[in-house]
Backbone as a printed PyTorch tensor [residue, N CA C, xyz], in Angstrom:
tensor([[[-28.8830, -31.2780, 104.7030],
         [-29.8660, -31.3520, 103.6430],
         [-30.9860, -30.3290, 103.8620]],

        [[-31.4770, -30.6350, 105.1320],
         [-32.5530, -29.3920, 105.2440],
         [-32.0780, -27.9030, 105.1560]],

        [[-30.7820, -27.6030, 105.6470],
         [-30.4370, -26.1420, 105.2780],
         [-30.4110, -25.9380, 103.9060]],

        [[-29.6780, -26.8560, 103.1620],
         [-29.6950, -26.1660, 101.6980],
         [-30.8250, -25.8480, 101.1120]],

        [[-32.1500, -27.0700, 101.2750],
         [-33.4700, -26.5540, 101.3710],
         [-33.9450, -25.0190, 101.7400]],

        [[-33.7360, -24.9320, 102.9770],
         [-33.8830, -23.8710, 103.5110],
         [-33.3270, -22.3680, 102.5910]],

        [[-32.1820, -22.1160, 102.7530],
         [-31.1830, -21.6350, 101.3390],
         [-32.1370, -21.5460, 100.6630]],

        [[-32.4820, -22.5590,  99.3950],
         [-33.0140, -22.4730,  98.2780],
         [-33.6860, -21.7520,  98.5300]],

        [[-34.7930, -21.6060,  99.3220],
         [-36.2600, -21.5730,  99.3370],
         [-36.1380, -20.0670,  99.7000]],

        [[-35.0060, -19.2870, 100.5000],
         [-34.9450, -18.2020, 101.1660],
         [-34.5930, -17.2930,  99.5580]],

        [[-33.5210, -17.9750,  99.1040],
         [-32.7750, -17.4490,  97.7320],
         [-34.0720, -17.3300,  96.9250]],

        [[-34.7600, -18.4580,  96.3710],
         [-35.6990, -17.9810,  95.5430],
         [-36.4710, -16.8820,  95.9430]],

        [[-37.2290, -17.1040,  97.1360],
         [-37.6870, -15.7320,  97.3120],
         [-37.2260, -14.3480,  97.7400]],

        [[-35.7670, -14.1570,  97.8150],
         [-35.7830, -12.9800,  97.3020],
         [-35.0680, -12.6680,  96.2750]],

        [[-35.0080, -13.7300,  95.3530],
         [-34.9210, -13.0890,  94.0200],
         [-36.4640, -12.5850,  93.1790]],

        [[-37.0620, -13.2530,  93.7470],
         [-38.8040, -13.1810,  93.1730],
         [-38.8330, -11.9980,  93.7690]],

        [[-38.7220, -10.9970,  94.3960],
         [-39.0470,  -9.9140,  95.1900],
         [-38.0370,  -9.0680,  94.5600]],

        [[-36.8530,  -8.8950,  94.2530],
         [-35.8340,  -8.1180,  93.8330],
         [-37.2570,  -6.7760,  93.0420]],

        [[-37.7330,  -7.4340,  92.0080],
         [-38.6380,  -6.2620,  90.9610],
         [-39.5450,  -5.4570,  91.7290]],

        [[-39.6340,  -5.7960,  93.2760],
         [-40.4060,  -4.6490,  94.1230],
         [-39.3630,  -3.5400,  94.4520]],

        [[-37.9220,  -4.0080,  94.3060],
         [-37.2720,  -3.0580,  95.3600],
         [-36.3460,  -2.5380,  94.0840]],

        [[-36.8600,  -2.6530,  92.7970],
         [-36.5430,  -1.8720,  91.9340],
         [-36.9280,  -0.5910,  91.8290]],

        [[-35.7480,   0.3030,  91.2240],
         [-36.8670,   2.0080,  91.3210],
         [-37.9890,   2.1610,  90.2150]],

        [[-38.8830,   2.5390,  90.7220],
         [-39.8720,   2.6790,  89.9780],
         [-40.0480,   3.9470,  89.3840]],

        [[-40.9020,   3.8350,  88.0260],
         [-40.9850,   5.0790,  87.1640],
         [-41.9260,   6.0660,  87.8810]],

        [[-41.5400,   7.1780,  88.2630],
         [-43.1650,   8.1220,  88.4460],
         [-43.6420,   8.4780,  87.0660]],

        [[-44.9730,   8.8850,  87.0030],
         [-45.9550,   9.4690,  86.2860],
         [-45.2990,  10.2520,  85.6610]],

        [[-44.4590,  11.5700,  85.9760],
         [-43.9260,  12.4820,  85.8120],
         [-42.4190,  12.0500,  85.0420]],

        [[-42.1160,  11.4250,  85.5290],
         [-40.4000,  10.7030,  84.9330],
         [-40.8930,   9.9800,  83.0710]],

        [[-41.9270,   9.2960,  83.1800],
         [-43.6910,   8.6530,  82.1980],
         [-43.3390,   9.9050,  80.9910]],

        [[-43.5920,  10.6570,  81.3380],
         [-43.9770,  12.1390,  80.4950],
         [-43.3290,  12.8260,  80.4260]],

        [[-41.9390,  12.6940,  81.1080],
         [-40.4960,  13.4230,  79.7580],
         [-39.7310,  12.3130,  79.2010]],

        [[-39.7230,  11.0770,  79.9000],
         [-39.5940,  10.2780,  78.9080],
         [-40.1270,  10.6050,  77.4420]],

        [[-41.1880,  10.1580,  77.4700],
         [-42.1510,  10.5460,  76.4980],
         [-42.0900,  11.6500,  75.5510]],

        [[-41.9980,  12.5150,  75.9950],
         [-41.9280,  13.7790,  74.8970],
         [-40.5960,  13.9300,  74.9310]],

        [[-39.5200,  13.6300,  75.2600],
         [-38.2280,  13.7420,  74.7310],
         [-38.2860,  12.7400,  73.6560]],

        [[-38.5530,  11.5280,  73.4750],
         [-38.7110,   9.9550,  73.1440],
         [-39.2250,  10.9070,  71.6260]],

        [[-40.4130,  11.6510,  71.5170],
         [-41.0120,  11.9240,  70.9520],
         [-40.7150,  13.0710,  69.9800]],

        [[-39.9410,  14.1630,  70.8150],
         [-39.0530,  15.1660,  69.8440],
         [-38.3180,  14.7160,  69.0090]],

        [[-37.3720,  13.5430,  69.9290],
         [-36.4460,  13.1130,  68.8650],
         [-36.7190,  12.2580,  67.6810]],

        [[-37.6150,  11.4490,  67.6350],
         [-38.3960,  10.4630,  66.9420],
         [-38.8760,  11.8180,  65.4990]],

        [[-39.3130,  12.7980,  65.9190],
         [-39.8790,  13.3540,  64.9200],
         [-39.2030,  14.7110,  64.5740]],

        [[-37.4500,  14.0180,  64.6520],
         [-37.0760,  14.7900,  64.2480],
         [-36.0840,  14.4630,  63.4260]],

        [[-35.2690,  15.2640,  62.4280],
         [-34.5160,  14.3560,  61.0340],
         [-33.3310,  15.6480,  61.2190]],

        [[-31.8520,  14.6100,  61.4530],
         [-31.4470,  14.8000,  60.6280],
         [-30.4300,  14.8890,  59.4720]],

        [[-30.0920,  15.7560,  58.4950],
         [-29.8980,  16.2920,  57.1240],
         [-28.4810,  14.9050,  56.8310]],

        [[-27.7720,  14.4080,  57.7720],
         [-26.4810,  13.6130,  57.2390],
         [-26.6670,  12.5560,  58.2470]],

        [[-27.3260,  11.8180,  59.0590],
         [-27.5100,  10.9220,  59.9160],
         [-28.3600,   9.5150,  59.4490]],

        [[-27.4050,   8.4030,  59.8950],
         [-28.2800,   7.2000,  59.4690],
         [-27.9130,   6.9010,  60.7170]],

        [[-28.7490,   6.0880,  61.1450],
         [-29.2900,   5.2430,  62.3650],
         [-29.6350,   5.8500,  63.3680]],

        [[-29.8220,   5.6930,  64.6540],
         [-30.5230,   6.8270,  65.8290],
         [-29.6020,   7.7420,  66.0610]],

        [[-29.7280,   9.2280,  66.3800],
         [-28.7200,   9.9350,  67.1470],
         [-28.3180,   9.3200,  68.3130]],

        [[-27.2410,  10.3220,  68.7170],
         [-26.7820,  10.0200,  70.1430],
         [-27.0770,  11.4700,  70.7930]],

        [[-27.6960,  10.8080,  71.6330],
         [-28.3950,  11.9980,  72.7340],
         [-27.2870,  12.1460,  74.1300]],

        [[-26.7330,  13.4970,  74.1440],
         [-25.7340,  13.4410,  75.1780],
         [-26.8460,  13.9870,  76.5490]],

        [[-26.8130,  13.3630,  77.3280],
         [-27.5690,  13.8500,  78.6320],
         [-26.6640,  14.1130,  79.6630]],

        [[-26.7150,  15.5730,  80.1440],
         [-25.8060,  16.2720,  81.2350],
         [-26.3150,  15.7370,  82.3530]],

        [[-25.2930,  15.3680,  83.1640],
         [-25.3050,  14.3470,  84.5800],
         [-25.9400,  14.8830,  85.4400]],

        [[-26.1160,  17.0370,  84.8320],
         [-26.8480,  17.6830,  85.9180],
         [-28.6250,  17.3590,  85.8000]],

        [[-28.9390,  16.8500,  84.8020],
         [-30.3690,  16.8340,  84.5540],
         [-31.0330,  16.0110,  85.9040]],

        [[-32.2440,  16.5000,  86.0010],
         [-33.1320,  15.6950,  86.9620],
         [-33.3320,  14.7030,  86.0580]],

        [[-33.8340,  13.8990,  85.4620],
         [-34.3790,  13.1190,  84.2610],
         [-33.1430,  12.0850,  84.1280]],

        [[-31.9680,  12.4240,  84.2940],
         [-30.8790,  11.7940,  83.8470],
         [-31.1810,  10.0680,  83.4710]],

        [[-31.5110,   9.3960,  84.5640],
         [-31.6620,   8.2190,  84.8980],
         [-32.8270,   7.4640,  83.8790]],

        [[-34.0340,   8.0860,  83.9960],
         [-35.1310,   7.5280,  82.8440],
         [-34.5640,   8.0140,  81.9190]],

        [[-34.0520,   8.8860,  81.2310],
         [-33.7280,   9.1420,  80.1070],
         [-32.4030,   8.3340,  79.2190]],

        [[-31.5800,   7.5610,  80.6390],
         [-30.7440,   7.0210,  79.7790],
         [-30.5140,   5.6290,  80.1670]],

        [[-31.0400,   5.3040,  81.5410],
         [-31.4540,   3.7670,  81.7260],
         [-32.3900,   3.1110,  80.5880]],

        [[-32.2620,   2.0450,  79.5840],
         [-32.8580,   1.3950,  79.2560],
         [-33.3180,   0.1250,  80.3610]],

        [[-34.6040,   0.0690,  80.6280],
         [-35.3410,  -1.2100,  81.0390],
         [-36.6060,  -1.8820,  80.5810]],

        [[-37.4340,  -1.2120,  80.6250],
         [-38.8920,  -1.3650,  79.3790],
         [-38.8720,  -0.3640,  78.0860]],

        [[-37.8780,   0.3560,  77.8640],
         [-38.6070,   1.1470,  77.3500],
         [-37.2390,   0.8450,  76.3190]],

        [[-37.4560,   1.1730,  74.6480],
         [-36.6910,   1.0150,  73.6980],
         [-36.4610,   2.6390,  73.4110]],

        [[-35.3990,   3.6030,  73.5890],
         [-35.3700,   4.7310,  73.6470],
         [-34.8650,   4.8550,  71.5090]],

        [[-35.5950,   5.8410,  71.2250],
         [-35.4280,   6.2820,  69.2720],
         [-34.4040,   6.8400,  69.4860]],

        [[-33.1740,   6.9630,  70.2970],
         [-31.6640,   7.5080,  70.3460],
         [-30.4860,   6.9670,  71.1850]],

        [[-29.4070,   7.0130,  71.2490],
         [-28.5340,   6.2860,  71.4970],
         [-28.4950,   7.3250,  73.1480]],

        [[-28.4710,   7.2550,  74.4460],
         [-28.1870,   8.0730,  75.3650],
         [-26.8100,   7.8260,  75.8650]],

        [[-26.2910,   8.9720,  75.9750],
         [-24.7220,   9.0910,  76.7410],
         [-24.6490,  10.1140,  77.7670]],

        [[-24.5070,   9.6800,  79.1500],
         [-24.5980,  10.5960,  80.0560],
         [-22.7860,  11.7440,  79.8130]],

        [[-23.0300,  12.7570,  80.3070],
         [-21.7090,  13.6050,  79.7760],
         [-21.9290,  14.0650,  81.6860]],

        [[-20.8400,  14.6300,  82.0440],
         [-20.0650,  15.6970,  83.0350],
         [-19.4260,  17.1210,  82.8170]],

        [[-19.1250,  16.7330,  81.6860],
         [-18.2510,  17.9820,  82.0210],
         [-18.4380,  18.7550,  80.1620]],

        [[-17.9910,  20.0160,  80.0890],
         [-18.2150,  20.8200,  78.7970],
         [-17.2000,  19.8790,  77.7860]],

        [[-16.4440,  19.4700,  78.6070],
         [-14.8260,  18.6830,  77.7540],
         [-14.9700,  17.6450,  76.7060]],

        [[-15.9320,  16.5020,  77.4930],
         [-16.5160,  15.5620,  77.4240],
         [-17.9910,  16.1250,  76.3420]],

        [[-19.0470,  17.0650,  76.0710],
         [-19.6160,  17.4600,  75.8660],
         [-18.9140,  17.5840,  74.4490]],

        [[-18.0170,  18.4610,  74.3180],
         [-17.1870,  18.8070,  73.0360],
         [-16.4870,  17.6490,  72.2120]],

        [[-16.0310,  16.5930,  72.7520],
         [-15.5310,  15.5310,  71.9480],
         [-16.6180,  14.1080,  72.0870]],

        [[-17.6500,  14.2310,  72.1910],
         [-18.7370,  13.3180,  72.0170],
         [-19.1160,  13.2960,  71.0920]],

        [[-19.5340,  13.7700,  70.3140],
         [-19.9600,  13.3860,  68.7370],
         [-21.7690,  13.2090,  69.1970]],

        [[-22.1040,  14.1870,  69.7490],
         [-23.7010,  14.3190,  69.9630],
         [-24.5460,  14.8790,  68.5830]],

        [[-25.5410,  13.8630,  68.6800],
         [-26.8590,  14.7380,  67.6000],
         [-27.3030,  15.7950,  68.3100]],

        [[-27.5990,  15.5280,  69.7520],
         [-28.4560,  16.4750,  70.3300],
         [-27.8680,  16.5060,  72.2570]],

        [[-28.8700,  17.5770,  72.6420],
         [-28.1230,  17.9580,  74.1110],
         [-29.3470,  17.6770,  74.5210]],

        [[-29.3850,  17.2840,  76.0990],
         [-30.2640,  17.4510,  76.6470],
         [-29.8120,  18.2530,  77.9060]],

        [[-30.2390,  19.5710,  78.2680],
         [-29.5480,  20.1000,  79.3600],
         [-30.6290,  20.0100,  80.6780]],

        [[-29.8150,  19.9630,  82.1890],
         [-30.2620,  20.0230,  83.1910],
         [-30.0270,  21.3800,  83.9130]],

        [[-29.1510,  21.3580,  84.7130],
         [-29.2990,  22.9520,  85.4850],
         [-28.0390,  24.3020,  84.4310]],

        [[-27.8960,  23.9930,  82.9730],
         [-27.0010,  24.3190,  82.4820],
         [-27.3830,  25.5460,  82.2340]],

        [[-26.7160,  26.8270,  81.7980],
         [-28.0110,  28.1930,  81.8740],
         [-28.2800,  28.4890,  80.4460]],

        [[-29.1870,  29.2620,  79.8920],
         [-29.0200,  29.4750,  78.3340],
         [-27.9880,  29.6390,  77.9330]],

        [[-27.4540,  30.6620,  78.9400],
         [-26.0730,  31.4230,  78.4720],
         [-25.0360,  29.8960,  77.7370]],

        [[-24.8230,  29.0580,  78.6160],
         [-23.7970,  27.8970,  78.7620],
         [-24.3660,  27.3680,  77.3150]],

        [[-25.9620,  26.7700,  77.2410],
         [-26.0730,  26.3470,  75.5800],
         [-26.0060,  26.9820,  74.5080]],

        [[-26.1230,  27.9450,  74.9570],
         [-25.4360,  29.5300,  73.4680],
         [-24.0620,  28.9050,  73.1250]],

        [[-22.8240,  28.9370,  74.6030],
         [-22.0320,  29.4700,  73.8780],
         [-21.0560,  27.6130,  73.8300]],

        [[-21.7380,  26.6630,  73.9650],
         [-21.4770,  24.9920,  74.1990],
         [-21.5720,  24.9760,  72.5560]],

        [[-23.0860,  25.2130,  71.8990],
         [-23.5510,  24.7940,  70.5240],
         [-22.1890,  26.1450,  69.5280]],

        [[-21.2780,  26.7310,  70.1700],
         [-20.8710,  27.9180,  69.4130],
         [-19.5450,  27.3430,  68.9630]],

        [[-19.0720,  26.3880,  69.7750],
         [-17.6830,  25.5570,  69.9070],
         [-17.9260,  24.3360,  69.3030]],

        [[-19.3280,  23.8710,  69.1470],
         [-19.2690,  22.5960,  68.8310],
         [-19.0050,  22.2610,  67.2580]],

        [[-18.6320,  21.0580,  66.8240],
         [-18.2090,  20.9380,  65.6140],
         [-19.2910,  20.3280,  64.6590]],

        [[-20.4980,  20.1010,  64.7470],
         [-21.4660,  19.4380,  64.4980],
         [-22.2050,  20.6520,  64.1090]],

        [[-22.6900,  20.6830,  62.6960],
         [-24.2160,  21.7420,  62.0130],
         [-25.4090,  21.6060,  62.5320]],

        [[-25.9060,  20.1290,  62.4110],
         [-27.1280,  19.5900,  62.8290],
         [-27.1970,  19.0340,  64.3070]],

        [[-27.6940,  20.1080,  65.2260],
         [-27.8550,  19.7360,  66.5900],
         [-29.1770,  20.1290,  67.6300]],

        [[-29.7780,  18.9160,  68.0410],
         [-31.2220,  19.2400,  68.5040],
         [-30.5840,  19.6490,  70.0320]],

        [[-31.5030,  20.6870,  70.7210],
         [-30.9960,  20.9180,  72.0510],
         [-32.2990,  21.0740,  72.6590]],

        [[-32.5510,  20.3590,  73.9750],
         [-33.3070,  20.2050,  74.3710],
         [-33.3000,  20.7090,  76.2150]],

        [[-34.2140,  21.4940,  76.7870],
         [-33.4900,  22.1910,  78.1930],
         [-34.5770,  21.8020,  79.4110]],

        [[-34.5310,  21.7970,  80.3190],
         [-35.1120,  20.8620,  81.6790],
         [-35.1740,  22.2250,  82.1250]],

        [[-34.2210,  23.5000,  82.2050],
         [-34.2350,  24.1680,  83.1120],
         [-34.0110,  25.6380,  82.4360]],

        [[-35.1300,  25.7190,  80.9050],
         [-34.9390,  26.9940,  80.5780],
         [-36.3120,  26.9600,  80.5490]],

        [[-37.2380,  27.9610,  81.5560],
         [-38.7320,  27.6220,  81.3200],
         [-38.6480,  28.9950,  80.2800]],

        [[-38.2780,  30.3110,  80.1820],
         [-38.0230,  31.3140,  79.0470],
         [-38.1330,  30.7890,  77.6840]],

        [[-37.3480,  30.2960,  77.5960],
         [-37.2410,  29.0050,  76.3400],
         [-36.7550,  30.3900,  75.3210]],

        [[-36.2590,  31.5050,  75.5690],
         [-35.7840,  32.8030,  74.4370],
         [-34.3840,  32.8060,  73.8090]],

        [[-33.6710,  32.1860,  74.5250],
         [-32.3270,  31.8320,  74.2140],
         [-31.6010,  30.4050,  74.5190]],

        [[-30.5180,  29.6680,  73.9490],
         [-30.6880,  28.3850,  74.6600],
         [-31.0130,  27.1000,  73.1860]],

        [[-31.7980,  26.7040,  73.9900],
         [-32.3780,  25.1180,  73.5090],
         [-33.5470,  25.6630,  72.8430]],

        [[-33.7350,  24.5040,  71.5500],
         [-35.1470,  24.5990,  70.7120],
         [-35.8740,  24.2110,  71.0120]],

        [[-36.2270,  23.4020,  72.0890],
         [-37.0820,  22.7890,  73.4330],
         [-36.7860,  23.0200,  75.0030]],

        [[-37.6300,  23.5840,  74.9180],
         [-37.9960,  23.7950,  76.6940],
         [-38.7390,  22.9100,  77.5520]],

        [[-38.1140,  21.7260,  79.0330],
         [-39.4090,  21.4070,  79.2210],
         [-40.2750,  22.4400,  80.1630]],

        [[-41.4440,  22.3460,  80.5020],
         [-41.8120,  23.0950,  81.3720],
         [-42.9400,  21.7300,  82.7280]],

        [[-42.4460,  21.7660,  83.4880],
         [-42.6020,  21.1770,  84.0680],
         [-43.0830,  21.4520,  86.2090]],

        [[-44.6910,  21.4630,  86.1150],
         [-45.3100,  22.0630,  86.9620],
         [-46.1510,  20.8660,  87.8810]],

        [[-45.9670,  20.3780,  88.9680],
         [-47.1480,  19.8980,  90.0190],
         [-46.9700,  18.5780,  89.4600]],

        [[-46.2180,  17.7390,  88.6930],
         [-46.5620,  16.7460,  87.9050],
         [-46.9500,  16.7010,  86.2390]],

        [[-47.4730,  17.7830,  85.6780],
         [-47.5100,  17.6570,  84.3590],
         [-45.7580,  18.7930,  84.0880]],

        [[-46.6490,  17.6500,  82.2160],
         [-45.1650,  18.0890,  82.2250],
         [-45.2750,  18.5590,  80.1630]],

        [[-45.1120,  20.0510,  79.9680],
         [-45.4340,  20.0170,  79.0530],
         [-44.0520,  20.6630,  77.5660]],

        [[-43.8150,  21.4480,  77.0380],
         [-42.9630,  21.6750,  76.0400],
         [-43.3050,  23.3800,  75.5830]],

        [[-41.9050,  23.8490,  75.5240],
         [-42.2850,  25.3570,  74.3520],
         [-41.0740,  25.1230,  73.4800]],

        [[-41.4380,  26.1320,  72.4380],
         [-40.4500,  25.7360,  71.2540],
         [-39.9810,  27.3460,  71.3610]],

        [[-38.4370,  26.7350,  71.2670],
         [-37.4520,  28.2010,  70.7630],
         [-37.3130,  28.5640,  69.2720]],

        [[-38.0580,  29.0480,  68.3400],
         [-38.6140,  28.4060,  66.5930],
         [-36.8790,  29.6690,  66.2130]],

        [[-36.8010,  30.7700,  66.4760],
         [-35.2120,  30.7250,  66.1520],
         [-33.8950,  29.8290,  66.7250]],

        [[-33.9470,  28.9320,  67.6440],
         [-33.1610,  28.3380,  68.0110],
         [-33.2360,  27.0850,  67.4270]],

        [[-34.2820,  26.9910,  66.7650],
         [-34.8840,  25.8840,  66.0710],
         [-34.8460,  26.1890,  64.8380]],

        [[-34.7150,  27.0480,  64.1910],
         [-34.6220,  27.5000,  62.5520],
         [-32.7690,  27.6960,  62.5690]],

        [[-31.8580,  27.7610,  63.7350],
         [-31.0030,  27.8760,  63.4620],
         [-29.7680,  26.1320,  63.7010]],

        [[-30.9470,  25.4060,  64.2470],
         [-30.2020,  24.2610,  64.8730],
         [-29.9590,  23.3530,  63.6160]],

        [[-30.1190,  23.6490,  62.4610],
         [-29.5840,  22.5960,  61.3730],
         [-30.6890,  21.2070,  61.1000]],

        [[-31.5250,  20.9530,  62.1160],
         [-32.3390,  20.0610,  62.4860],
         [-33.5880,  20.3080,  61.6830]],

        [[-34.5380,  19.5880,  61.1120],
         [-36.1380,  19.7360,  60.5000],
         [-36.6250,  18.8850,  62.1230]],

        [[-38.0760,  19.3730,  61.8430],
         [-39.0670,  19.3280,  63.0390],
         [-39.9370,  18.8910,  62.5320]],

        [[-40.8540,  17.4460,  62.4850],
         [-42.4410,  17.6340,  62.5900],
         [-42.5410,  18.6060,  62.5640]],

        [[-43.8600,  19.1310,  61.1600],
         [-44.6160,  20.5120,  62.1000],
         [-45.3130,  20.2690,  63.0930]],

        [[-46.2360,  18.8350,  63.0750],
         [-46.8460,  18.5920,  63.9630],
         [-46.4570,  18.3380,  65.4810]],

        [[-45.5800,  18.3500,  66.0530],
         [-44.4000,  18.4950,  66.9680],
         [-44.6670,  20.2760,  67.6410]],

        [[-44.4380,  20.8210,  66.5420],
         [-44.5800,  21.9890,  66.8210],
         [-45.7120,  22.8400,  67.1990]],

        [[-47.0840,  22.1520,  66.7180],
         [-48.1420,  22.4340,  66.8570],
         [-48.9160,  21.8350,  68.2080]],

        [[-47.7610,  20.8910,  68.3730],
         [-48.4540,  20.4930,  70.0440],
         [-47.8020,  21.2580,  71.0420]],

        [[-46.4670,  22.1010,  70.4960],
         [-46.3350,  22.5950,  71.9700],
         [-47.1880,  24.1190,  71.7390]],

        [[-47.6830,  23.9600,  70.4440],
         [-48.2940,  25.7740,  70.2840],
         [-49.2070,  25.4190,  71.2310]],

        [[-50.4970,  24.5170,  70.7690],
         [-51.4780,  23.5560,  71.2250],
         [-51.6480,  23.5890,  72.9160]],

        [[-50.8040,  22.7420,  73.2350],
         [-50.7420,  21.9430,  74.4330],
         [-51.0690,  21.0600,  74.7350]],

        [[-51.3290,  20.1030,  73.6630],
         [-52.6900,  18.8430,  73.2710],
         [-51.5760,  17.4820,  73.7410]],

        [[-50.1410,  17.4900,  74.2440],
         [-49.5100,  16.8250,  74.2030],
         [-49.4510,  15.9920,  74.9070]],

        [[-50.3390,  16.5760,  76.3930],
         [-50.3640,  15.5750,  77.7850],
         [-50.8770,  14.7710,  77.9330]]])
């Protein structure tokens, strides 16, 4: 009798403790959440009803906040991808790339079968070729540039106001 006591009492507490030894969000993980959360939210488009599906490359740093739901209600459907294969028969609104190079989202969006496609890049700070979003991401902040031909050609409408925060920088 006293062990099962014991048991209980051990079990409850570390289930009460489990939410410490959960991973926790950094500040920084906070704020591309966020402005990805936020591109896509204010962005439309032209043949789509209900949220996109956001394909996120397995290479991204971000991967995990961006496609773990736990507090946070994400404005797009996230699907982690591997490989270009997988990339091509997904049926993505939009990309989110990690260590992928411009070159690779040039010629990924060139094969793909989809008009309307937001592309979004972790690891094009140039932001000249590529993705219509760049993050740029320094010391902890974490801010946005816009590729406005990669973005006039992605099939996608933009907030202007979207656009005026990454002219800005008012976004952080």
């Amino acid at each position: 009798m006293r062990f099962s006591h014991r048991f209980i009492l051990l079990l409850s507490l570390l289930l009460a403790s489990l939410p410490l030894y959960a991973q926790r969000v950094t500040e920084e993980e906070k704020s591309v959440r966020a402005i990805v959360s936020g591109i896509v939210s204010y962005t439309h488009w032209p043949a789509l009803s209900g949220p996109p599906r956001l394909c996120i490359f397995s290479s991204a740093r971000f991967v995990r906040v961006l496609s773990e739901e736990a507090d946070w209600a994400f404005p797009y459907q996230p699907l982690v991808i591997r490989t270009t294969q997988e990339a091509l028969s997904a049926h993505c609104d939009g990309f989110y790339f990690g260590n992928e190079s411009p070159a690779y989202q040039v010629e990924l969006t060139r094969h793909y079968p989809v008009n309307a496609l937001l592309l979004i890049a972790e690891q094009n700070t140039e932001c000249i070729i590529g993705s219509a979003f760049c993050l740029i991401i320094n010391n902890d902040e974490v801010k946005f540039s816009v590729n406005l031909d990669s973005l006039a050609h992605s099939g996608v409408r933009v907030n202007p106001e979207v656009l005026m925060l990454a002219r800005n920088q008012k976004h952080e």
